[in-house]
C-alpha positions, 0 to 999 in steps of 0.5 A: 551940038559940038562934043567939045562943048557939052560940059556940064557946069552943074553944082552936083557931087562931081570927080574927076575924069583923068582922059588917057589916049595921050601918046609918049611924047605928052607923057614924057615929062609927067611921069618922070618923078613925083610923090604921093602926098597925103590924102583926106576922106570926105563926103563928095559935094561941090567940085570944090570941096572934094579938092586937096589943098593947095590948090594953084590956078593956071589960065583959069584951070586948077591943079596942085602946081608947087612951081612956076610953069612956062608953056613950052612943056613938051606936047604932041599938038598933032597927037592930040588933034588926031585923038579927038577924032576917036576918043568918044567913039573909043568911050562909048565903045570899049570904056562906057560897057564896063563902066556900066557894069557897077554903079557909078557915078564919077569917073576919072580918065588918067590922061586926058589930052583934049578930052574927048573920053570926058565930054562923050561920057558927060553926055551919057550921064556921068560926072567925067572930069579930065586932068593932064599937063598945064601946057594944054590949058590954052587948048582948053579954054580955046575949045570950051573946056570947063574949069569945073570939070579940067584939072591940072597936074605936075609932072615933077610931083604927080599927085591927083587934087582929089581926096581920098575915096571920090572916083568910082571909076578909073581908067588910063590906056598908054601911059604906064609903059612911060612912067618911070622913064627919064625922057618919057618914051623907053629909057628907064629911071634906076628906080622905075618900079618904085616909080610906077608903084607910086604911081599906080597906087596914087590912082587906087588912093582915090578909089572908093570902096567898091571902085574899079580902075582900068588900065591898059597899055602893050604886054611885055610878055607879047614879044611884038609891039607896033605902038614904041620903039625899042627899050634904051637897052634893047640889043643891037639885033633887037634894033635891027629887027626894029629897023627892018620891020617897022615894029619892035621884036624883043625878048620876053625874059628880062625886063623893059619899059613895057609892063605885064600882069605881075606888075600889077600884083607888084604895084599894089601889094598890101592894098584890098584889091582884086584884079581881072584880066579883060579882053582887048577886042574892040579896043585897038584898031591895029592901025598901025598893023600892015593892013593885009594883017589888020583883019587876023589880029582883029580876029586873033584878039577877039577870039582870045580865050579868057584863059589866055588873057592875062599870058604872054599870047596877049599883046596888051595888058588890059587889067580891071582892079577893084578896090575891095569894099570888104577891108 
């Protein structure tokens, strides 16, 4: 059976599942502002009661859309298509073993794109549901994407169409080192902090006691990253170097869009939450790493001591947050 058209239109108690392999030029817009509404606890039923209000329609796909939307929003149409080829292998792979760590049974993926994350853990049984810009809405009709289990976002003023409490399990990869940028890619907003705090908490919103979210993108502390260009104030040698090797060298001190583990601390102070550092092994496949050097970082990941994982050694952030069910 195509992956692409095993959702589920099941009646069953659901959430959302916001997919997020997308890369920064989907991002782009998205996280460039928004606000955090209010949220409204409820017993999780049908899909359409768990849904905050008001709730607009777009090609059939629902979301909280305050303004008019055309469809030329900005969007990697062959980024998306390349995800497609990997993101079920990545779910059951690297996200489905953590996810079956706990009870679960909703499960949400900030970013979907096509949603390969969300149909591959569909079929293993969760109630996975995707969320991502209006612009992708033709894209899911075309592939078969429930209206049931795809849900839309503005990226002027992000707020999740989910109530308080409905996800027990939340996970986006890629996406925070764009948040709180002006063109979605390294050019930070005077407030990006403020903007990612808002961010990150808005996801820890929907949690449910006991619920954990995943996030993972480049460590700022890592001083190379071969997934972005430079920083918009990056230095003039910084740039060359970037130029000169095909992946950005930059100071380690000091700030850039990218982000590190005291970010996560930063974010969500005064929440009830713990936070683990979790290996990256298995989950980048270094494609774009020199291939005579692919089987060392391999190695060099998965060989990391646990010890390591949350330092300056690690070159991704891979933070798994538990909403503590004890406050």
């Amino acid at each position: 059976m195509d992956r692409f058209n095993t959702i589920r239109n099941s009646n069953d108690r659901t959430s959302l599942l916001f997919c997020s392999t997308m890369g920064p030029a989907v991002w782009m817009s998205i996280w460039s502002s928004f606000t955090v509404g209010p949220g409204y606890m409820n017993d999780l039923k049908e899909p359409n009661t768990m849904l905050r209000s008001p709730i607009t329609t777009l090609d059939g796909y629902r979301g909280l859309l305050p303004r008019a939307w055309t469809r030329d929003e900005t969007c990697d149409e062959a980024y998306v298509d390349a995800q497609n080829d990997f993101q079920a292998a990545k779910a059951r792979a690297f996200v489905l073993p953590i996810v079956q760590e706990a009870p679960v049974r909703t499960i949400l993926d900030v970013g979907c794109g096509m949603g390969g994350m969300a149909v591959a853990l569909e079929t293993e049984g969760y109630e996975s549901y995707g969320i991502d810009l209006p612009g992708l809405t033709r894209r899911w009709s075309s592939a078969g994407r429930s209206a049931d289990r795809f849900y839309l976002v503005d990226p002027d003023a992000f707020e999740l169409p989910f109530l308080d409490g409905s996800i027990d399990f939340a996970f986006t990869f890629g996406a925070i080192e764009h948040v709180g940028t002006t063109d979605g890619h390294a050019h930070r907003r005077p407030d990006w902090h403020a903007v990612r705090r808002q961010w990150l908490r808005e996801i820890f919103r929907v949690l449910s006691p006991g619920g954990r979210m995943l996030i993972g993108g480049p460590n700022r502390a890592f001083p190379i990253d071969v997934a972005h260009g430079p920083d918009s104030q990056a230095t003039s040698w910084e740039r060359w170097l970037a130029r000169r090797l095909g992946a950005t060298v930059h100071r380690t001190w000091g700030e850039n869009f990218l982000w590190a583990y005291p970010d996560v601390h930063r974010y969500l102070e005064g929440l009830p939450y713990a936070m683990e550092a979790r290996s990256i092994g298995g989950f980048l496949d270094f494609s774009r790493v020199p291939a005579f050097a692919r089987t060392a970082a391999r190695a060099y990941v998965n060989r990391m001591p646990r010890a390591l994982l949350s330092t300056g050694f690690n070159p991704w952030v891979m933070a798994l947050v538990t909403r503590r069910a004890d406050m």
